[in-house]
SETIBA-430790 format. One record per residue (C-alpha): residue number from 1; x, z, y. Coordinates in steps of 0.25 Angstrom, whole numbers, m for minus. Layout:
! SETIBA-430790
i,xx,zz,yy
NUM,X,Z,Y .
...
***
This chain:
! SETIBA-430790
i,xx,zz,yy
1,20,17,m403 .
2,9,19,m391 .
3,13,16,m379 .
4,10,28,m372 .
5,22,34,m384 .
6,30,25,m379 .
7,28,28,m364 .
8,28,41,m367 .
9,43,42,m376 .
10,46,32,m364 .
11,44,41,m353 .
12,49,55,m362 .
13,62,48,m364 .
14,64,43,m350 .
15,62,57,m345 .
16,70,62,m355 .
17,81,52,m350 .
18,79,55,m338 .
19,80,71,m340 .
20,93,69,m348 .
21,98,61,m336 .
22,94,70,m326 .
23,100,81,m335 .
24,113,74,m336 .
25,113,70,m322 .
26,110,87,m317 .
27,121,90,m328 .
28,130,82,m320 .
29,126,85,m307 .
30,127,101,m311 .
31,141,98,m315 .
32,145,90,m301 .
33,138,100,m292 .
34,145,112,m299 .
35,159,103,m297 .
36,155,100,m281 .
37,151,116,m280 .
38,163,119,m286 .
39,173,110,m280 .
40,166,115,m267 .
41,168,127,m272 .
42,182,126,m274 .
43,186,121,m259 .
44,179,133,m253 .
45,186,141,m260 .
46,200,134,m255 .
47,197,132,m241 .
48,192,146,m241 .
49,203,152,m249 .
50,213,143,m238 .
51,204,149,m225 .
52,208,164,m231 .
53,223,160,m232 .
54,224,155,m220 .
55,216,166,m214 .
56,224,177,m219 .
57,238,170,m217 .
58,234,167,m204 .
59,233,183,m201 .
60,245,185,m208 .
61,251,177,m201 .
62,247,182,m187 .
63,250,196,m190 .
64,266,192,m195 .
65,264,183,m181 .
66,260,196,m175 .
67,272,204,m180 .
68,281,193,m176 .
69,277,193,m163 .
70,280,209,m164 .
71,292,205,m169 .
72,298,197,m160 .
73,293,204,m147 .
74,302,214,m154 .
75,314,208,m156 .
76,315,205,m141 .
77,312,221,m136 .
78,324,231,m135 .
79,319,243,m139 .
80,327,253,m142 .
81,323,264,m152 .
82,314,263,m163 .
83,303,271,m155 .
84,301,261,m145 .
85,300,250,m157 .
86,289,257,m163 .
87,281,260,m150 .
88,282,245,m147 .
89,278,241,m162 .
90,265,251,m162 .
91,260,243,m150 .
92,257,232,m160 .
93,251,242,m171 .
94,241,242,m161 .
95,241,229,m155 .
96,240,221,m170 .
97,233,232,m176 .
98,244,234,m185 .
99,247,247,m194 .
100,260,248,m191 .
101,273,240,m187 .
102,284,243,m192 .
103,299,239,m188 .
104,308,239,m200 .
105,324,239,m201 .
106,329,228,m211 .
107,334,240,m220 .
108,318,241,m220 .
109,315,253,m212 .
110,301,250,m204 .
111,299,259,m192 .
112,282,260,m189 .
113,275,259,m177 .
114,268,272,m182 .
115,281,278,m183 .
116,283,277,m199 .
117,296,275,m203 .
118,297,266,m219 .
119,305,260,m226 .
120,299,246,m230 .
121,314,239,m233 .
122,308,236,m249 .
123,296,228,m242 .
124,294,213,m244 .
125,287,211,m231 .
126,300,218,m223 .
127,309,210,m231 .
128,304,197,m230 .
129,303,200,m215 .
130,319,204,m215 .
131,321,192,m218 .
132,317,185,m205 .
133,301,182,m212 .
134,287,187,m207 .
135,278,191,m218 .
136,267,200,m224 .
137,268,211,m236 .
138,259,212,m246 .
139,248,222,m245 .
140,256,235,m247 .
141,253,252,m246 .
142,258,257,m233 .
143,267,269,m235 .
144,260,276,m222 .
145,248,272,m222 .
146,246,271,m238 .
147,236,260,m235 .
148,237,245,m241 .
149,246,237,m228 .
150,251,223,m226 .
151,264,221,m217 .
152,267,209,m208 .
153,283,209,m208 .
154,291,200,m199 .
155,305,199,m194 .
156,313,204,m182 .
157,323,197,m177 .
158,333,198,m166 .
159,345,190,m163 .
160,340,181,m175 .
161,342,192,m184 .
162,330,199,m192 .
163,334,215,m188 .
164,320,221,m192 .
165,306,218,m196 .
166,292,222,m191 .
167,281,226,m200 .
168,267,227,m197 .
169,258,233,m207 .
170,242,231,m208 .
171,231,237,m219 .
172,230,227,m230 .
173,215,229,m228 .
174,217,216,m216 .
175,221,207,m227 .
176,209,212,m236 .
177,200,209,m223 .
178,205,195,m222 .
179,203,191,m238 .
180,190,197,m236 .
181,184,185,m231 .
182,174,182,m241 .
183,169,168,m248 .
184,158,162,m257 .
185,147,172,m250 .
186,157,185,m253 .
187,159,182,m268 .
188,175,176,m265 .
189,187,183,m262 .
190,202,182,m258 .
191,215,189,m261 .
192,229,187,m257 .
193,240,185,m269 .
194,254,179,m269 .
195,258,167,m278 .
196,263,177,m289 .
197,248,179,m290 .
198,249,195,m284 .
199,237,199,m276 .
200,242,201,m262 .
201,229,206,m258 .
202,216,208,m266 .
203,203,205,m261 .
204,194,216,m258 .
205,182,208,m264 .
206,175,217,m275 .
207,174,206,m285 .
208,190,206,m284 .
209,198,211,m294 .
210,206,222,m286 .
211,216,227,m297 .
212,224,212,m297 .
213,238,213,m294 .
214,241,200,m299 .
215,232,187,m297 .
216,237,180,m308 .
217,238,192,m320 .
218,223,192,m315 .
219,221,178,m318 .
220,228,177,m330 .
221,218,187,m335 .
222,209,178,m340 .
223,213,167,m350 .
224,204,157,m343 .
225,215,155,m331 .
226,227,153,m339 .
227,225,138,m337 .
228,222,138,m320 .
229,232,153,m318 .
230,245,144,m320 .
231,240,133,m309 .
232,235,144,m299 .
233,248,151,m300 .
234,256,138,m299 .
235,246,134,m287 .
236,250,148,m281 .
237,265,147,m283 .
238,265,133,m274 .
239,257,137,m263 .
240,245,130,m266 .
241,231,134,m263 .
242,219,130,m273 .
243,207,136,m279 .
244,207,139,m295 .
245,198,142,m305 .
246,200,157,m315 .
247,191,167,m322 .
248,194,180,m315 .
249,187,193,m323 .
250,177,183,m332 .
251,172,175,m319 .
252,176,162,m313 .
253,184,161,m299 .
254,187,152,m290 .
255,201,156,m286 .
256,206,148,m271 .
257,222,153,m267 .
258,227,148,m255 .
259,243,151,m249 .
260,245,158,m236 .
261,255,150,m231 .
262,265,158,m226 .
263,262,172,m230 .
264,270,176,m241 .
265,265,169,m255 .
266,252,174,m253 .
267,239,167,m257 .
268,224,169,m253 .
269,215,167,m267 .
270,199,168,m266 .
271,192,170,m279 .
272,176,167,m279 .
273,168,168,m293 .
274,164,152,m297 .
275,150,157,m301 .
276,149,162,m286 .
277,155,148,m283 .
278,146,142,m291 .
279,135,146,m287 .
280,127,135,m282 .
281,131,127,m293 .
282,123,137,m302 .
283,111,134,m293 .
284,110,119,m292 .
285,111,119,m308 .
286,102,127,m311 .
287,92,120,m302 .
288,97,109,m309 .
289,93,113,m324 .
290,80,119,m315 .
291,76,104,m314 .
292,81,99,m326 .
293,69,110,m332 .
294,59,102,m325 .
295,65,87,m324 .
296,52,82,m334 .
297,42,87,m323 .
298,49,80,m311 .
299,60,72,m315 .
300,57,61,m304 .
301,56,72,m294 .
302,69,77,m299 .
303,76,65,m298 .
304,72,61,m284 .
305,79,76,m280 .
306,91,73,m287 .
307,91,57,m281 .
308,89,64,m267 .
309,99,77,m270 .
310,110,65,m275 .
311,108,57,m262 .
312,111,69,m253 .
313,121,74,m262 .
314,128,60,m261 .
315,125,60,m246 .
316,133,72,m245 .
317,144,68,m255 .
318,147,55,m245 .
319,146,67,m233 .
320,156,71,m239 .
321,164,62,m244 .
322,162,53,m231 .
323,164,66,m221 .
324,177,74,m218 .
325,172,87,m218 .
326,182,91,m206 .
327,185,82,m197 .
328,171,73,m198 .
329,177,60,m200 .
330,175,50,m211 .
331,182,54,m225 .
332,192,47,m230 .
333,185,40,m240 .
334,175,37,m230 .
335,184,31,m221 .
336,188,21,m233 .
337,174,17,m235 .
338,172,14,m220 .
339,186,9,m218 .
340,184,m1,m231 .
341,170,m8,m224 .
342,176,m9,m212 .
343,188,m18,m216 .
344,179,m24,m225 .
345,171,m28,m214 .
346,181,m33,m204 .
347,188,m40,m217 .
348,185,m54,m211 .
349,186,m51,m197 .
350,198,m51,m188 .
351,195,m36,m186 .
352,212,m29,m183 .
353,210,m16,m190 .
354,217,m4,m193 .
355,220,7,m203 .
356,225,21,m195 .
357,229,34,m201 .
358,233,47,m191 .
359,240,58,m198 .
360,241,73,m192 .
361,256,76,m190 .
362,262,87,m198 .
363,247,91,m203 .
364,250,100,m213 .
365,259,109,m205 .
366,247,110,m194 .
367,241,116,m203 .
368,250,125,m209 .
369,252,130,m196 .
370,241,130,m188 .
371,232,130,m200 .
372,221,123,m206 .
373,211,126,m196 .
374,220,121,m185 .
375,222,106,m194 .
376,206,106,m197 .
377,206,106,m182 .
378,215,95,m179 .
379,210,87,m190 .
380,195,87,m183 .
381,202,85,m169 .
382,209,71,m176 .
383,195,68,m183 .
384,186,69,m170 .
385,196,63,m161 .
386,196,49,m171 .
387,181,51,m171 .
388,182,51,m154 .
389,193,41,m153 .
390,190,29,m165 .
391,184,16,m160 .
392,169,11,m166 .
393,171,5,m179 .
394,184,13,m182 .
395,184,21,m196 .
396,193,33,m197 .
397,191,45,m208 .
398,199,58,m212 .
399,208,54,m223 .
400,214,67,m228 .
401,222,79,m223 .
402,226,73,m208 .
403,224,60,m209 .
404,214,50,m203 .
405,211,37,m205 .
406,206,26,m195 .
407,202,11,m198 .
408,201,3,m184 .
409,201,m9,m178 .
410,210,m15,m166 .
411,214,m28,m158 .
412,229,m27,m157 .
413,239,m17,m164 .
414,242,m14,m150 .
415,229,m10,m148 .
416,230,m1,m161 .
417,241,6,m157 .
418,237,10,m145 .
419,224,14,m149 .
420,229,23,m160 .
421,240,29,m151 .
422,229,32,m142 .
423,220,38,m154 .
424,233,46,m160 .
425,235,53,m147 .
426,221,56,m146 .
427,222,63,m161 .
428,235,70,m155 .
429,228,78,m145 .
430,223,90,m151 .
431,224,104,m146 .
432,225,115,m154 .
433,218,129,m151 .
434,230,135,m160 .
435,242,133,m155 .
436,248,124,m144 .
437,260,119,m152 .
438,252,109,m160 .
439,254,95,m158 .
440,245,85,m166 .
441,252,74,m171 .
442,245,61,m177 .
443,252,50,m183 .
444,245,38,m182 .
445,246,25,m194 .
446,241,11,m191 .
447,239,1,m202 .
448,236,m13,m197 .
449,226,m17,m209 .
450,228,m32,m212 .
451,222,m33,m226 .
452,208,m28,m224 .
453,205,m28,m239 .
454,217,m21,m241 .
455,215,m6,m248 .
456,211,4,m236 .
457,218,15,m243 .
458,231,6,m241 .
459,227,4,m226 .
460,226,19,m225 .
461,242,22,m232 .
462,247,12,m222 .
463,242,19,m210 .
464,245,30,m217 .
465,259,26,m218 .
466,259,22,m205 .
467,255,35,m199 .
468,268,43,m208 .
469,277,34,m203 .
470,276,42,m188 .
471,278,54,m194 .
472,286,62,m186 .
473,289,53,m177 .
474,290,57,m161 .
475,286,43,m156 .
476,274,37,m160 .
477,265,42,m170 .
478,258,29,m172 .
479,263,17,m182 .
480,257,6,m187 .
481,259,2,m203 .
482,271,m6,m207 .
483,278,m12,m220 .
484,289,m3,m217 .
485,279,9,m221 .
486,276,5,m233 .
487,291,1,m237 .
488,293,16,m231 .
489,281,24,m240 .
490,288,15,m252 .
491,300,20,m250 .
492,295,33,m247 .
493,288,34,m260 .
494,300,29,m268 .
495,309,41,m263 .
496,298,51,m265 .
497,296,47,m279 .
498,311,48,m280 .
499,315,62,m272 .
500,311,73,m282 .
501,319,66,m293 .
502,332,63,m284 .
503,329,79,m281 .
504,330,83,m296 .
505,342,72,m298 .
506,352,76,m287 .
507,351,65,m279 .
508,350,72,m267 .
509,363,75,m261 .
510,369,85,m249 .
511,380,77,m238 .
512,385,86,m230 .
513,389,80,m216 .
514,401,90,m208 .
515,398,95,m194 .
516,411,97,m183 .
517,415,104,m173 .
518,417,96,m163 .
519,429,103,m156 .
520,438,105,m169 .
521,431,93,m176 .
522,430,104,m190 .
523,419,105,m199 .
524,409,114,m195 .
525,396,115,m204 .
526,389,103,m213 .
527,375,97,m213 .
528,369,95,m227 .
529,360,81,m229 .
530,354,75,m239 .
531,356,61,m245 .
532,349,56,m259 .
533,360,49,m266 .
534,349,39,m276 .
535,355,35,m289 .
536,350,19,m286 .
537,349,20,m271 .
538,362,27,m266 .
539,361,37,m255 .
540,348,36,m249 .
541,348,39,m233 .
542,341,52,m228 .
543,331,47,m220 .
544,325,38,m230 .
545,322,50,m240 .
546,321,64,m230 .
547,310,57,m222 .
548,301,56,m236 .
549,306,70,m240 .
550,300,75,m228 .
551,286,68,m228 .
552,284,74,m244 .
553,291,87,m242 .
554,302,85,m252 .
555,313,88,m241 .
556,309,103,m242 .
557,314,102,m255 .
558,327,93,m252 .
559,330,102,m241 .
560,329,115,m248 .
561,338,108,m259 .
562,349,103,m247 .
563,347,119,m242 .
564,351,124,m256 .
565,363,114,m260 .
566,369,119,m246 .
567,368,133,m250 .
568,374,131,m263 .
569,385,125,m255 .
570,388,135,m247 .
571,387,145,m258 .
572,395,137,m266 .
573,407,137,m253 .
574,406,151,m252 .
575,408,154,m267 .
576,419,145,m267 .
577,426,154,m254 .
578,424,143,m246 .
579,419,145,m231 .
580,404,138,m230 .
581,402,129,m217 .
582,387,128,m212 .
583,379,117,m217 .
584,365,114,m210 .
585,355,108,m219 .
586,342,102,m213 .
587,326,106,m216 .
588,316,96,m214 .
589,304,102,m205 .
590,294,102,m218 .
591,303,116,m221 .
592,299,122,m208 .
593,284,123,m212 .
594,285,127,m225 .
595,284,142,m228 .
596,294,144,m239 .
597,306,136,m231 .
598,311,149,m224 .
599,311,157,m240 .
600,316,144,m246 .
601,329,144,m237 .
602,330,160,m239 .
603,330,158,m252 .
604,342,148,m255 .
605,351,155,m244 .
606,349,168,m253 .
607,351,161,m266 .
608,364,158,m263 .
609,370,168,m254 .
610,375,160,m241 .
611,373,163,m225 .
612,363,157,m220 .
613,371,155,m207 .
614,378,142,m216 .
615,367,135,m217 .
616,361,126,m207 .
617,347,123,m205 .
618,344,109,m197 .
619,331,105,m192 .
620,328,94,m185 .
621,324,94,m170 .
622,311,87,m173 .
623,306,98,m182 .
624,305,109,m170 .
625,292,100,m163 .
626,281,102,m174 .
627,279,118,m172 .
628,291,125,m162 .
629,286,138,m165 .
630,284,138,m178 .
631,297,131,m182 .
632,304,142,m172 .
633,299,154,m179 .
634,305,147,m192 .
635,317,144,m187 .
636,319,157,m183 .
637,317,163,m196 .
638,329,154,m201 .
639,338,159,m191 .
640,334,172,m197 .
641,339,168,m209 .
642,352,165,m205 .
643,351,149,m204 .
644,357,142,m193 .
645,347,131,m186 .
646,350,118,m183 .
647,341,106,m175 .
648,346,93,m177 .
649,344,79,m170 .
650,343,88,m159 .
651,339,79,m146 .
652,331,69,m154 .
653,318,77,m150 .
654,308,79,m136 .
655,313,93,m133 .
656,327,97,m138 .
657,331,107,m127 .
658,317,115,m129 .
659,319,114,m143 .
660,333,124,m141 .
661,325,134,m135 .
662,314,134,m144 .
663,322,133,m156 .
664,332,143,m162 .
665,342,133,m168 .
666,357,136,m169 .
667,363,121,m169 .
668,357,109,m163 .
669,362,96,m168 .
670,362,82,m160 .
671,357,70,m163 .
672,367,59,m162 .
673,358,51,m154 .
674,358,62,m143 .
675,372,60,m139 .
676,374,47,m143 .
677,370,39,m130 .
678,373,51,m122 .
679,386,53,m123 .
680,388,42,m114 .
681,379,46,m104 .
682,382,56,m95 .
683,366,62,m92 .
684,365,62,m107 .
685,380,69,m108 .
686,373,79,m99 .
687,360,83,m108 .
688,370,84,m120 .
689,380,94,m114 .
690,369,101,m110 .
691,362,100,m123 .
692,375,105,m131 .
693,375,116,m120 .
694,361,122,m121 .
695,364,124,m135 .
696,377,131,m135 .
697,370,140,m123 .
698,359,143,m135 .
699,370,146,m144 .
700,367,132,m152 .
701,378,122,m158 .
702,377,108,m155 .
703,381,98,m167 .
704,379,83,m164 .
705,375,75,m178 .
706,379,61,m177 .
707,392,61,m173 .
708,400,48,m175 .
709,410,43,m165 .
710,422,52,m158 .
711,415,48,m144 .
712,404,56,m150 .
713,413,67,m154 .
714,418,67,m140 .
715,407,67,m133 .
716,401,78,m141 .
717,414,87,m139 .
718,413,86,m125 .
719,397,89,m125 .
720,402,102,m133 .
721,395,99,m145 .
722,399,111,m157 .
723,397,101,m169 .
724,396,86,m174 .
725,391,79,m186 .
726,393,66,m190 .
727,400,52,m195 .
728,410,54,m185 .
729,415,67,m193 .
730,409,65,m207 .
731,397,59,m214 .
732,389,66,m223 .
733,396,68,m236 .
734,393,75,m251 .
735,397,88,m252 .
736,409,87,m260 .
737,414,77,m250 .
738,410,87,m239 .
739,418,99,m245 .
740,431,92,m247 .
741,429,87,m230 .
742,428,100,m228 .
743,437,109,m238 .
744,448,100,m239 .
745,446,98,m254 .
746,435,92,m264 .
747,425,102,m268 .
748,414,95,m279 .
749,402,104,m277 .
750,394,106,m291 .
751,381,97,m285 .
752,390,87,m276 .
753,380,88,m266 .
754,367,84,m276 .
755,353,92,m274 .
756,351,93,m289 .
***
């Protein structure tokens, strides 16, 4: 064979290698661009799905705000005829640009500003608002007006009691407006359903489907969705927000559904055409399979533009990767490449260094309150400020959420400490241009490393541990790592594993401890507690389990089931003709910011049958100092359903007497230490009687918890005290125990106490 063949096949199947390869190689880049694309598709369509949620909730909610502010001025005014009512209520028409505001009897009789007279008792909104909760309607046609309206429905209470309600009606066209916010260049649109999958609110987009009733029926339309309509529905029914994937009338969408929180079950969904999504994806491969046409004329020249276009493209990959997008500081995974050459470096050295990790307090409730906008602000503040504040040679990074991460060095641990107490208040001074009741809180970890080899990840749990451990605490919100931590997040972790089995095994159990009056030393009312009764272990202390239940939300769940066996109870003495005594049963304050705890409590005292008025709700004093307005206006609205309110270990906080003002409870109860040293000390004598007095002037009764000698008892009586609860009287017993104390013979209930 010639060598020139030879050459010639030589170089014809080089370039043919090398054309394979290059095709193979575009193949696979089409398929990773498209992924990117659509991937960045995807959390556009989220956060953009999220931003409308949060835009119309938060309009929502202004006009119910709005109403209630109408409502309550109201309440107070003493007006005397229904003429003088409607002239007051037409100076908001006007104010508010409302249609109309109605004031409606609870037999449902609403009495307009425009001098209408109709009957709306059948409404959903007026029911709802009956019973003591602000809320909107579904769009519905206006019996004057004949037009399409929304209504904002809230309670109005005097003397505690819900005697009317206020309706203020505006033209649905308001919510149209506020879905019309368009994405993707126009080609996306949003509607408002409910997690039964009825459309609240079309869109006025024309490529949406306008005769749609019913989100899922629409769906289900096409067999293609059968297999992502049962995840969405279930997604929907939990309260989740996501972005899914469906063939809508031959064409696929993109489908992002975010909750309003708060406002009914609703849900904002956007909808944008994939093709329109991805569009660019359809341009960079068909300029790839443009050069794939002409890779035998300049197949160097193509692949020097692909070496350069991967080069940049990597360099913005590690941009990204390297980079938090937000708050400008080093990624996570950033900050573990640094943080590993720098031990590695000062491995042989005498170098002291440390691992710190600084936690928001009670993040996720700043932004469910003060919204998202408000905690991306507070996250930069924190950023910025370790950027300002770090020494040279420090490496600090965003890890995740709100926590940030800093590896330093230091000559003594005294020095550490104040270094990062100092740093800590730094972080803690952040004004908000929201509201002035936000307080920042950090909670700062320190782990001494030791083992510079050890794993950084491990380094970064410990601090980590060390920054939970002050969670809550009113002193210091510093700690340094110990053993004890990691015995604790063991033990932690072996009750966790545990709790939803012991839940679905009964081996929770309900004590009831007595209370007394303290003149006639009789039985007065109960408080319900909690005990774990483990099959290996025996009883198992409260605060060795209620403190974890807290931190992973299952206390919700063990609450609500105390909440319900007390009911059962009661219901059960009252079936049986015997006279129910109160019981108070506590909430931990993860209920408070959950929407559905008001509905859940509503719901078990309906399902079976008792007053309110015998239950007891007990909150700690702590509780009130996270957000005092909020956790006013919800208070309120149990008092509207009938409950009576309790703060216990009243006395242990920084502001006890402004807390009876601010506060509309009906029983305080003292913590033992409060009287305990001071019965012998005539000042502190002095602050109790007044104490036990400014309460019976605001109507409140005074029970002292921890009651255990008769000097106590004594000394109580003399200070006027109503009740006492404690070992002196009787320890907290099972329930058939407690019902033979306190009807003179055993009684077996059915459960014996177990939360089955």
């Amino acid at each position: 064979m010639k060598p020139k063949k030879v050459y010639t096949r030589i170089t014809t199947t080089l370039i043919l290698m090398a054309a394979l390869l290059f095709g193979g190689s575009s193949y696979y880049y089409v398929g990773w661009v498209s992924n990117s694309l659509e991937q960045e598709a995807v959390r556009t369509i989220s956060e953009t799905t999220i931003q409308a949620s949060y835009s119309i909730r938060n309009m929502i909610i202004g006009q119910i705000r709005v109403l209630d502010g109408i409502a309550d001025t109201l309440s107070k005014a003493n007006y005397q005829d229904m003429g003088e009512i409607r002239q007051y209520l037409s100076h908001f028409d006007e104010k508010y640009n409302f249609n109309r505001i109605s004031i409606c009897t609870p037999e449902g009789i609403a009495y307009a500003s425009d001098g209408q007279t109709l009957n709306v008792s059948k409404e959903p909104g007026f029911q709802k608002a009956l019973q003591g909760i602000s809320n909107i309607s579904p769009p519905f046609l206006d019996q004057i007006s004949h037009r399409e309206i929304i209504t904002f429905n809230s309670p109005l209470v005097i003397d505690g009691e819900v005697r009317a309600t206020l309706s203020a009606s505006r033209y649905s066209q308001d919510l149209y407006e506020a879905l019309g916010t368009s994405f993707f260049n126009g080609y996306g649109y949003s509607l408002i359903i409910d997690r039964k999958g009825t459309v609240i609110l079309a869109s006025q987009h024309p490529d949406s489907n306008h005769s749609i009733d019913n989100w899922f029926e629409y769906l289900s339309r096409d067999e293609r969705n059968k297999k992502t309509l049962k995840p969405f529905s279930e997604q929907l029914m939990r309260g989740s927000s996501g972005v899914g994937s469906f063939v809508l009338d031959g064409d696929k969408k993109f489908i992002g559904y975010s909750k309003m929180q708060g406002i009914n079950d609703w849900y904002v969904v956007s909808v944008v055409s994939k093709n329109v999504v991805m569009n660019r994806a359809d341009v960079i491969i068909g300029s790839t399979y443009l050069l794939c046409l002409i890779v035998f004329t300049a197949l160097m020249a193509i692949f020097a533009v692909i070496s350069r276009s991967k080069k940049r493209h990597q360099q913005e990959m590690e941009s990204i990767a390297f980079l938090d997008g937000l708050t400008k500081l080093p990624s996570g995974y950033k900050f573990h490449l640094d943080a590993c050459h720098l031990l590695k470096k000062h491995a042989g050295s005498d170098t002291q260094m440390a691992v710190v990790q600084f936690n928001i307090d009670r993040f996720k409730y700043i932004n469910e309150i003060y919204g998202y906008q408000e905690g991306n602000q507070i996250l930069q503040h924190i950023g910025k400020t370790l950027q300002d504040q770090v020494c040279a040679g420090d490496r600090i990074g965003r890890l995740h959420g709100d926590r940030f991460i800093l590896l330093t060095s230091y000559k003594t641990k005294a020095e550490l400490w104040s270094r990062m107490n100092e740093l800590n208040q730094h972080l803690s001074e952040y004004t908000s241009q929201v509201t002035e009741d936000l307080h920042l809180v950090i909670h700062c970890g320190i782990y001494i490393v030791i083992d510079k080899k050890m794993d950084i990840y491990t380094m970064m749990d410990r601090a980590g541990m060390a920054a939970k451990s002050v969670k809550g605490s009113y002193g210091s919100t510093c700690a340094f790592f110990s053993d004890e931590m990691l015995e604790q997040v063991v033990e932690e972790q072996n009750i966790e594993r545990r709790m939803h089995d012991a839940l679905a095994h009964g081996e929770f159990e309900v004590y009831l401890q007595p209370k007394y009056d303290l003149n006639d030393r009789s039985m007065q009312c109960a408080e319900a507690l909690i005990r774990w009764n483990h099959p290996e272990k025996g009883l198992i202390p409260p605060n060795a389990f209620i403190p974890v239940f807290e931190k992973n939300g299952f206390i919700v769940q063990v609450d609500l089931m105390v909440f319900e066996f007390v009911c059962s109870l009661i219901k059960r003495w009252m079936d049986q003709g015997i006279k129910p005594i109160p019981i108070s049963v506590n909430f931990s304050r993860v209920h408070l910011f959950r929407s559905d705890f008001l509905l859940n409590l509503s719901s078990i005292i309906k399902k079976y049958s008792i007053p309110p008025a015998l239950i007891e709700i007990e909150l700690t004093e702590s509780i009130v100092y996270e957000n005092i307005d909020y956790l006013r206006d919800v208070l309120l609205k149990l008092k509207c359903l009938g409950f009576t309110l309790s703060i216990d270990d009243f006395g242990t906080g920084y502001s006890s007497l402004s807390l009876l003002q601010s506060i509309p409870a009906d029983v305080i109860k003292l913590d033992r230490g409060f009287f305990l040293n001071e019965a012998n000390d005539e000042r502190g004598r002095i602050v109790i009687a007044n104490m036990i007095k400014l309460a019976h002037d605001l109507k409140m009764r005074v029970v002292a918890e921890g009651v255990e000698t008769e000097a106590q008892v004594q000394f109580l009586q003399s200070m006027n005290c109503n009740l006492a609860q404690g070992y002196y009287f009787a320890k907290p017993m099972p329930v058939a125990q407690f019902e033979s104390s306190l009807f003179g013979e055993t009684r077996v209930f059915e459960q014996g106490g177990r939360l089955d």
